[in-house]
N, CA, C and O atoms as a GROMACS GRO file, in nm:
protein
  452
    1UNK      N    1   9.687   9.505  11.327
    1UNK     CA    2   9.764   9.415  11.245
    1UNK      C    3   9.717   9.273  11.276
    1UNK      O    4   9.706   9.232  11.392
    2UNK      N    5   9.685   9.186  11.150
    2UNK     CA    6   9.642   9.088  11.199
    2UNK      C    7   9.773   8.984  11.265
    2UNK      O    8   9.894   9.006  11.255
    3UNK      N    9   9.702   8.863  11.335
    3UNK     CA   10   9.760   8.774  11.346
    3UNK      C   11   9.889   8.733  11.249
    3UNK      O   12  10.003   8.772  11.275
    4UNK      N   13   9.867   8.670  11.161
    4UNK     CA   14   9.949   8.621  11.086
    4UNK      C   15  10.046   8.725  11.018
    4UNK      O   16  10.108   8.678  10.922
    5UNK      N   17  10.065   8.829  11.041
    5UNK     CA   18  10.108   8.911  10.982
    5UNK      C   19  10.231   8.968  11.089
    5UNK      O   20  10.313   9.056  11.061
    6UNK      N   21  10.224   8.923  11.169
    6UNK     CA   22  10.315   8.938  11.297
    6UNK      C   23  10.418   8.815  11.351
    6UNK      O   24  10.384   8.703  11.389
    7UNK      N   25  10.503   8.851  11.345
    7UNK     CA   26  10.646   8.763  11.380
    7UNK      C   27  10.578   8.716  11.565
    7UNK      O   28  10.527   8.799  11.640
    8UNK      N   29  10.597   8.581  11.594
    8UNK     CA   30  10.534   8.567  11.703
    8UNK      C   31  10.614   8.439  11.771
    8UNK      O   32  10.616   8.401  11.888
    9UNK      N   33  10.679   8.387  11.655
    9UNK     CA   34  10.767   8.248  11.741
    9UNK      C   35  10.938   8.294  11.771
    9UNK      O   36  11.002   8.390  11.728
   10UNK      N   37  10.966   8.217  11.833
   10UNK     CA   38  11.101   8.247  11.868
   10UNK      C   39  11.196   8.191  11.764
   10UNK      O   40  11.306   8.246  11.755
   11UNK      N   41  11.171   8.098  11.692
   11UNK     CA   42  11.271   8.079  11.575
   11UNK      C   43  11.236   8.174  11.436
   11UNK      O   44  11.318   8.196  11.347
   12UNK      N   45  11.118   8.215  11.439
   12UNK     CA   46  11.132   8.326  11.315
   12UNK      C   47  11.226   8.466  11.414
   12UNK      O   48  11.333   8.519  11.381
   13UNK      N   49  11.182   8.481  11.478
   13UNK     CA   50  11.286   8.619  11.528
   13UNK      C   51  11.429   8.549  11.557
   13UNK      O   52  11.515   8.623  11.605
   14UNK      N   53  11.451   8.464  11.541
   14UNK     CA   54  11.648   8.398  11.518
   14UNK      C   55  11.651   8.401  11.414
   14UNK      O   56  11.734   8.481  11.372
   15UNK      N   57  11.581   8.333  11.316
   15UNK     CA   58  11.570   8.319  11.176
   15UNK      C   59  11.680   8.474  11.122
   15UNK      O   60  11.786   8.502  11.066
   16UNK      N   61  11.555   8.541  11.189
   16UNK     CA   62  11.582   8.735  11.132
   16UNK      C   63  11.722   8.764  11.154
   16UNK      O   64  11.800   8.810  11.070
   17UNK      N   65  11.752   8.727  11.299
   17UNK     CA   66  11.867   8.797  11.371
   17UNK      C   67  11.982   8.718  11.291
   17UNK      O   68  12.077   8.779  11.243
   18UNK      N   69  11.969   8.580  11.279
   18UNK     CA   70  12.079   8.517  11.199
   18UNK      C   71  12.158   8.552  11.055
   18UNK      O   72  12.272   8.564  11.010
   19UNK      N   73  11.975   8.564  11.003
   19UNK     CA   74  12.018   8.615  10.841
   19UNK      C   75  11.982   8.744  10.778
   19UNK      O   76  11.960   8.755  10.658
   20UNK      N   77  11.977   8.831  10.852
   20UNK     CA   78  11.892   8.946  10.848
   20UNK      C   79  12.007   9.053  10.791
   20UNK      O   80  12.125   9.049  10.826
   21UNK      N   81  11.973   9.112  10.733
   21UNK     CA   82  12.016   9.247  10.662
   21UNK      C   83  11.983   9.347  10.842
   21UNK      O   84  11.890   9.354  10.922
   22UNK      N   85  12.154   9.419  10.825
   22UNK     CA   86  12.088   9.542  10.950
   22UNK      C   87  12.084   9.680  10.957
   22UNK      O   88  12.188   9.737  10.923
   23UNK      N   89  11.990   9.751  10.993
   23UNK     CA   90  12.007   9.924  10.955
   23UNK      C   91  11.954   9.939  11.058
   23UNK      O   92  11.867   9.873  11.113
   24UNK      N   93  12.044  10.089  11.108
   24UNK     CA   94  12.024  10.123  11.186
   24UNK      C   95  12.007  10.306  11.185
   24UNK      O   96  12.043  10.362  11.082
   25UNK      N   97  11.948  10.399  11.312
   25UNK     CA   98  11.955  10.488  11.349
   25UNK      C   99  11.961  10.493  11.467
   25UNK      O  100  11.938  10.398  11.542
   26UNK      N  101  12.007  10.649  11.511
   26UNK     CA  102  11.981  10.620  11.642
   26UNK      C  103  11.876  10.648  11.776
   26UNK      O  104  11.906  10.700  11.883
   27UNK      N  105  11.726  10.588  11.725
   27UNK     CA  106  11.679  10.539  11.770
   27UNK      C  107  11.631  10.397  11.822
   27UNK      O  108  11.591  10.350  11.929
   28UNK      N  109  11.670  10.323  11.604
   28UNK     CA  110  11.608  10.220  11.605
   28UNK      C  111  11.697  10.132  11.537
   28UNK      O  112  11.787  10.181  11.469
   29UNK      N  113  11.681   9.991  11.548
   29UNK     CA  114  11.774   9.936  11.452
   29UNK      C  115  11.667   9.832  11.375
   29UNK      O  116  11.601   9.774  11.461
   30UNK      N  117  11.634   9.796  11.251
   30UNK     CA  118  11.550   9.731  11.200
   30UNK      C  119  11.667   9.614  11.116
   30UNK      O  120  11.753   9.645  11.033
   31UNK      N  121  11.631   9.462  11.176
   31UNK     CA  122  11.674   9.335  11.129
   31UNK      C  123  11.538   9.302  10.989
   31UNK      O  124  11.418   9.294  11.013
   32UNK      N  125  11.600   9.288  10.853
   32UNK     CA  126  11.526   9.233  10.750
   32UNK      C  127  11.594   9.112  10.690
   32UNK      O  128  11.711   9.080  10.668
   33UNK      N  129  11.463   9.050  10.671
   33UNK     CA  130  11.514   8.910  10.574
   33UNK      C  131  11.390   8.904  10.498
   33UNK      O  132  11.274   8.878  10.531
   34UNK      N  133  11.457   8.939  10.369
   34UNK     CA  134  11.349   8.879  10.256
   34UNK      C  135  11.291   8.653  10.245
   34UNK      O  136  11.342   8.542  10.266
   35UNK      N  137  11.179   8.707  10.204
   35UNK     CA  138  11.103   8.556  10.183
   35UNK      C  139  11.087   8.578  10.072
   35UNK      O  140  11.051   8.677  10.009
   36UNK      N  141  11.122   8.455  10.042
   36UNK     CA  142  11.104   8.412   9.888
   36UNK      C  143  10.947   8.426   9.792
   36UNK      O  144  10.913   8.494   9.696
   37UNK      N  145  10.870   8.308   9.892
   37UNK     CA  146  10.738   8.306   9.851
   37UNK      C  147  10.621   8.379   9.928
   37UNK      O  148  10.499   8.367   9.926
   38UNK      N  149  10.702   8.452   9.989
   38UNK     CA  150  10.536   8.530  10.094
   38UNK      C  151  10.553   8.637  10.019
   38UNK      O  152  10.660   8.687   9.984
   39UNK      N  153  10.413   8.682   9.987
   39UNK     CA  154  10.349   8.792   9.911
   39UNK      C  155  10.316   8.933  10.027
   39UNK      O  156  10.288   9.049   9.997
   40UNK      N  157  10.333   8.859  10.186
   40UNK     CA  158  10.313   8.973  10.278
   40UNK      C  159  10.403   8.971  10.321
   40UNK      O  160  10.488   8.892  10.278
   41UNK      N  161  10.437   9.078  10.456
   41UNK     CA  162  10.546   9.112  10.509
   41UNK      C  163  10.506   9.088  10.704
   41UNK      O  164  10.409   9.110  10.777
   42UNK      N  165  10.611   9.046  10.716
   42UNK     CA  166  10.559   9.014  10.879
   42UNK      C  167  10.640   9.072  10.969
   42UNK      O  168  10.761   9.061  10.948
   43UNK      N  169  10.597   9.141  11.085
   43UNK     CA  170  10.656   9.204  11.157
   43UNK      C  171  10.650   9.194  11.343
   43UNK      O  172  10.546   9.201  11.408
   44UNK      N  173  10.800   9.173  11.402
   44UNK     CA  174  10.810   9.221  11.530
   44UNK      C  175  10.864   9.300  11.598
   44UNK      O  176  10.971   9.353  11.569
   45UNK      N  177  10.803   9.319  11.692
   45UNK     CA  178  10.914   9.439  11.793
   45UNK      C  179  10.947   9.397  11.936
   45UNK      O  180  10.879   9.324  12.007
   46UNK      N  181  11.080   9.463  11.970
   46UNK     CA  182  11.148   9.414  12.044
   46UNK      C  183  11.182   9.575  12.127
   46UNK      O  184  11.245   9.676  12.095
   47UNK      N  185  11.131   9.547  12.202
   47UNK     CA  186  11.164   9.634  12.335
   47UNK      C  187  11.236   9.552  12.485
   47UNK      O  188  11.179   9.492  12.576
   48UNK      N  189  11.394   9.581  12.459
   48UNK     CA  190  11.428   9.555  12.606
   48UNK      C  191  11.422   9.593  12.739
   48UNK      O  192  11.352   9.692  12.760
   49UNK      N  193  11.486   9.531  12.855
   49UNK     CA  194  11.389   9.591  12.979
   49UNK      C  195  11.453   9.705  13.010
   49UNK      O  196  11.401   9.783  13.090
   50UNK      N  197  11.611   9.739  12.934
   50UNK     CA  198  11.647   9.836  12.981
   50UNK      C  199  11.628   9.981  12.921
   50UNK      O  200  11.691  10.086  12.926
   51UNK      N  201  11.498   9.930  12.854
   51UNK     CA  202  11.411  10.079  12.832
   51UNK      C  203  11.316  10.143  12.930
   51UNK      O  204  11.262  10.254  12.925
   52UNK      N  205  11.309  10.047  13.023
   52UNK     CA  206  11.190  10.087  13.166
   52UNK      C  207  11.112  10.006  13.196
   52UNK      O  208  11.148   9.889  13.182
   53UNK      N  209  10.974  10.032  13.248
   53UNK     CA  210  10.887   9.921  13.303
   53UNK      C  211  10.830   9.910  13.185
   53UNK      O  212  10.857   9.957  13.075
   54UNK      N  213  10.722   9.817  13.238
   54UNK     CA  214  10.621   9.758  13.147
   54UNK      C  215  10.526   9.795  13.062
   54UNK      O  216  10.461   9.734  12.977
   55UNK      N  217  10.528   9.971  13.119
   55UNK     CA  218  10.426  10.048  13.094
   55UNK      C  219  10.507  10.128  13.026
   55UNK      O  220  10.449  10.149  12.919
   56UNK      N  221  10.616  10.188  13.027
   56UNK     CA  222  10.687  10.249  12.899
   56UNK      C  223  10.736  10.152  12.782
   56UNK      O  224  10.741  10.183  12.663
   57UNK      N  225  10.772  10.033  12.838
   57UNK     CA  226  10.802   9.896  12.699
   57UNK      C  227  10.686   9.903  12.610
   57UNK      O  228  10.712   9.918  12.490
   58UNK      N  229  10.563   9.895  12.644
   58UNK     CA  230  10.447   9.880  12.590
   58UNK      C  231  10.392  10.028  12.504
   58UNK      O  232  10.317  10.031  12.407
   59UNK      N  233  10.450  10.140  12.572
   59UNK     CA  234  10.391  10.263  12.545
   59UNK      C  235  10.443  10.258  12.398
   59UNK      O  236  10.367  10.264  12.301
   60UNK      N  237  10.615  10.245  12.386
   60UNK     CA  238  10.739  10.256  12.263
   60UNK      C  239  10.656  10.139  12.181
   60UNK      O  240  10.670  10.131  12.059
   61UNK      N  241  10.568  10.047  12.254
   61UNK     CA  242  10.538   9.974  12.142
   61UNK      C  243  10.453   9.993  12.061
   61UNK      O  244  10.466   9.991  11.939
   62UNK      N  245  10.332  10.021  12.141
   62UNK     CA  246  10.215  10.115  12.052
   62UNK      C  247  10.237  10.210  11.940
   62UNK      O  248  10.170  10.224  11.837
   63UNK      N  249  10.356  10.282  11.982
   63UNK     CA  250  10.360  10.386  11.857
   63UNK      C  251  10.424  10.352  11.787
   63UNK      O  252  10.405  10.399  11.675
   64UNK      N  253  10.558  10.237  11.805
   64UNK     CA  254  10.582  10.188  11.679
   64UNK      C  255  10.481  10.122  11.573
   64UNK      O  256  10.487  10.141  11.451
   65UNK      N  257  10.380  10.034  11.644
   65UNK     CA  258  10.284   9.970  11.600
   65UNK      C  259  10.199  10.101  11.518
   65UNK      O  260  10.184  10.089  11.397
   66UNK      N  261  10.162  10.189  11.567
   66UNK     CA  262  10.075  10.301  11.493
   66UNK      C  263  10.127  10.341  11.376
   66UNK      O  264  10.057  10.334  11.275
   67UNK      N  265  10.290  10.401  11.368
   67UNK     CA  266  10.365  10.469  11.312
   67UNK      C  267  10.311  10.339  11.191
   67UNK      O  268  10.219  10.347  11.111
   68UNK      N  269  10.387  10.249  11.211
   68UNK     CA  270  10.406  10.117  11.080
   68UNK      C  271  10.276  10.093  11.035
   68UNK      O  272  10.257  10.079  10.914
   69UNK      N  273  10.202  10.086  11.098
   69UNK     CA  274  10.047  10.080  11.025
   69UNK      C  275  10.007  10.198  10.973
   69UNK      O  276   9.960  10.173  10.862
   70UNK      N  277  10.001  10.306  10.994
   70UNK     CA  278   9.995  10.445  10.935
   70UNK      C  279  10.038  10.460  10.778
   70UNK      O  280   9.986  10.522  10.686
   71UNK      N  281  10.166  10.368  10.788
   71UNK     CA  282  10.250  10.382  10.641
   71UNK      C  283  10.268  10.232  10.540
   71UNK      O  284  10.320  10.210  10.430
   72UNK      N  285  10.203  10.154  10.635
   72UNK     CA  286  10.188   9.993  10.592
   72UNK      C  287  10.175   9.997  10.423
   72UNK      O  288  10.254   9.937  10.350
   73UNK      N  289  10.055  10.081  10.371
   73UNK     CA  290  10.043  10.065  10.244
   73UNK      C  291  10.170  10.137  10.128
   73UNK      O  292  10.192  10.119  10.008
   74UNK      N  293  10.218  10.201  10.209
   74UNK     CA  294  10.397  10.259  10.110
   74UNK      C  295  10.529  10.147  10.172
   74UNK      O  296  10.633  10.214  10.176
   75UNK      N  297  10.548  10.041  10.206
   75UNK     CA  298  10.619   9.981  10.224
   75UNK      C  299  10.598   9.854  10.129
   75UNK      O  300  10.484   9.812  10.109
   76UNK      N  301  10.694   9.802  10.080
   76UNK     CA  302  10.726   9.717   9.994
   76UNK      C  303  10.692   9.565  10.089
   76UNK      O  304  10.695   9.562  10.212
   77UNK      N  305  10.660   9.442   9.999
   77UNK     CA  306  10.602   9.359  10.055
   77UNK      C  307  10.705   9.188  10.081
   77UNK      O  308  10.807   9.200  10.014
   78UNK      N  309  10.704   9.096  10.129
   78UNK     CA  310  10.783   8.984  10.134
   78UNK      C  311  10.872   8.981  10.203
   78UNK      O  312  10.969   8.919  10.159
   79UNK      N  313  10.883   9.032  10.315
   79UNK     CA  314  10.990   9.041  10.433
   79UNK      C  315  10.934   9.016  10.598
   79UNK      O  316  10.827   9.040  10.654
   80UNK      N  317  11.040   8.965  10.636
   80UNK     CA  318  11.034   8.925  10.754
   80UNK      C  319  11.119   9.072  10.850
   80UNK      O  320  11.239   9.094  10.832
   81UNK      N  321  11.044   9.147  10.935
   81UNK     CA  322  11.109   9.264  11.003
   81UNK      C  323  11.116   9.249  11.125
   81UNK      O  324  11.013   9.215  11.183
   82UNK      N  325  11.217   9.265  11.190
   82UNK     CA  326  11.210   9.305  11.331
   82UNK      C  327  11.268   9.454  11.353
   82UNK      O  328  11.370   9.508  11.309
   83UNK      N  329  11.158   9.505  11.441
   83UNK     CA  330  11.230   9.660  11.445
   83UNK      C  331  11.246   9.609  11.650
   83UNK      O  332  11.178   9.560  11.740
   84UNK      N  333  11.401   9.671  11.619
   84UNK     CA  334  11.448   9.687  11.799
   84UNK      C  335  11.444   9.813  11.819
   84UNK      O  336  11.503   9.885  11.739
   85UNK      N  337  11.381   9.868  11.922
   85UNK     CA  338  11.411   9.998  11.987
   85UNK      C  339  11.554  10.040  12.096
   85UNK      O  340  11.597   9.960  12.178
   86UNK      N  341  11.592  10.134  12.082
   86UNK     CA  342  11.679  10.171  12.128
   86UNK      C  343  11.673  10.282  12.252
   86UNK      O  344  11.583  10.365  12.258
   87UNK      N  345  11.763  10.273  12.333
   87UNK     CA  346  11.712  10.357  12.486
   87UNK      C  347  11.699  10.478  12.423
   87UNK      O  348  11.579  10.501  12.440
   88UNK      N  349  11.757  10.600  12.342
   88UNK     CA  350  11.722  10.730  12.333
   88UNK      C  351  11.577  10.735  12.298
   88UNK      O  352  11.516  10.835  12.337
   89UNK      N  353  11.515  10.647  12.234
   89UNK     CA  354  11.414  10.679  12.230
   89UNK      C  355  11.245  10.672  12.284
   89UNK      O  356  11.132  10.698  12.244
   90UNK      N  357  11.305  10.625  12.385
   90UNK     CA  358  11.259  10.607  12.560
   90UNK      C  359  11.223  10.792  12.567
   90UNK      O  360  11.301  10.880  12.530
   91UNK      N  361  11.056  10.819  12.637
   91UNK     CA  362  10.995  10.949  12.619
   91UNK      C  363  10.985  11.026  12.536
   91UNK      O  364  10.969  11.145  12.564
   92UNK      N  365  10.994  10.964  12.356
   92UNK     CA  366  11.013  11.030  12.258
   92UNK      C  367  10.826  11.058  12.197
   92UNK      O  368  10.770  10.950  12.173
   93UNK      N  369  10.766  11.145  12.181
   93UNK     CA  370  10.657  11.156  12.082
   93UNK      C  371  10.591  11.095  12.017
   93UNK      O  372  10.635  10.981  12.034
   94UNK      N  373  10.494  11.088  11.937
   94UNK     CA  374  10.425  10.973  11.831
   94UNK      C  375  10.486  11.023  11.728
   94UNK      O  376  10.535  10.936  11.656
   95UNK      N  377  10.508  11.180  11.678
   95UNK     CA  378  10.596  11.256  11.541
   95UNK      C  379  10.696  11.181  11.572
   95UNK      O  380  10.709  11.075  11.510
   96UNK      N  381  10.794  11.218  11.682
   96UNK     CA  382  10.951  11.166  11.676
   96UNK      C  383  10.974  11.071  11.644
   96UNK      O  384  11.065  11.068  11.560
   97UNK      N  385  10.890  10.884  11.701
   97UNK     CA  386  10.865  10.814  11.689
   97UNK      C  387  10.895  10.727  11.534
   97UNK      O  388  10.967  10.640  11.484
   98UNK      N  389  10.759  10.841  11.500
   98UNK     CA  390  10.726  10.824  11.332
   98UNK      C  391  10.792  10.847  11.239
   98UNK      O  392  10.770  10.788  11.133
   99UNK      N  393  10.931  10.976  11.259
   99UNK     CA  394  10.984  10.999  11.195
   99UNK      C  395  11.127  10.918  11.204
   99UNK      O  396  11.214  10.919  11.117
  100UNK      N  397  11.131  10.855  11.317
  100UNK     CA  398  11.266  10.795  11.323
  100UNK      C  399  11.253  10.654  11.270
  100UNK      O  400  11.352  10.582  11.261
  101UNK      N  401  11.119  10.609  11.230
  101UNK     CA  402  11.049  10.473  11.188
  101UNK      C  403  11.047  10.506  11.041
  101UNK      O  404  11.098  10.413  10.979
  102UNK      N  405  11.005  10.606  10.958
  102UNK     CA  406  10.988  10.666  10.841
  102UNK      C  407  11.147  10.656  10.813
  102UNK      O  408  11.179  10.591  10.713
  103UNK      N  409  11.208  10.689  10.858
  103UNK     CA  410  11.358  10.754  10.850
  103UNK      C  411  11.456  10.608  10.834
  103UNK      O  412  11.550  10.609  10.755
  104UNK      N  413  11.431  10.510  10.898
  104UNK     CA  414  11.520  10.390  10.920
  104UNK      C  415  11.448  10.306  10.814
  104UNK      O  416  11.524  10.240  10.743
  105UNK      N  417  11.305  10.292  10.787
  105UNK     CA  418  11.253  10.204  10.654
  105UNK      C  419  11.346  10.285  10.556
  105UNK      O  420  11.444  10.218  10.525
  106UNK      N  421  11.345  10.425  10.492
  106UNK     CA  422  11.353  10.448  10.389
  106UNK      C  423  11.523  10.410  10.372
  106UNK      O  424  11.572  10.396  10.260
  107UNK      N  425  11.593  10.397  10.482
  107UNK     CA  426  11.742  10.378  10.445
  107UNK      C  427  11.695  10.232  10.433
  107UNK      O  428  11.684  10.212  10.312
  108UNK      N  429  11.669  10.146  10.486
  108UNK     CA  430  11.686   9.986  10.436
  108UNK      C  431  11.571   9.976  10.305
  108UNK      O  432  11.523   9.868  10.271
  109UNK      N  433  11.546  10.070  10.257
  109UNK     CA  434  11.483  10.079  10.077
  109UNK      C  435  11.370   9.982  10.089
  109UNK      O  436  11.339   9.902  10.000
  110UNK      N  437  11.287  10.000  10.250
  110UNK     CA  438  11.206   9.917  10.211
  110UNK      C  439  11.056   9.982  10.203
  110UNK      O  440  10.950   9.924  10.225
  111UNK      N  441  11.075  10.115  10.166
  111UNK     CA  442  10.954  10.240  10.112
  111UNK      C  443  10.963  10.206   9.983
  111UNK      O  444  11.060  10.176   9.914
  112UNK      N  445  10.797  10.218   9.947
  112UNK     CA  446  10.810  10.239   9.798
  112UNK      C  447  10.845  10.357   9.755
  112UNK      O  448  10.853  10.445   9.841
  113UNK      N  449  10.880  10.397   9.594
  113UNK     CA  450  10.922  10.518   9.566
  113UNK      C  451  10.788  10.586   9.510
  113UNK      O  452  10.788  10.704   9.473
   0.00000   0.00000   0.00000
């Protein structure tokens, strides 16, 4: 994912949390806020510490990162996302992962049909 395409300052991820539309499962909870004039969609993730060390924070991150790029081209465009992970899904699979990422876009309708 390139650069710019990634949520990276601390006032766009308040931005989100402030005005953000929220859905959740229970793995994941994904904060959205539509942009008016961006034609792309930008995305962060948020792994807290009380998912484990550094090396499982990072692991949950990778596969979110895989999962969302995997399906990047069926998701609808002009939003600002933050996906938070949630402790159950601490030692979960790249499928489980994927499907609980597949599963929480399509309730916040932000899959294409």
């Amino acid at each position: 994912m390139h650069k710019h395409l990634r949520l990276t300052k601390k006032r766009d991820f308040r931005s989100v949390y402030k005005s953000g539309d929220v859905f959740k499962n229970k793995y994941l909870v994904i904060r959205r806020l539509k942009k008016e004039n961006s034609g792309k969609s930008r995305i962060g993730y948020s792994v807290g510490k009380r998912l484990g060390t550094a090396v499982e924070r990072n692991r949950i991150k990778r596969l979110l990162k895989e999962a969302y790029r995997q399906k990047e081209k069926e998701v609808k465009q002009g939003y600002d996302l933050v996906i938070i992970a949630r402790r159950p899904i601490k030692g979960k699979s790249f499928l489980e992962t994927q499907d609980a990422l597949l599963n929480i876009l399509h309730k916040a309708g932000y899959l294409k049909k």
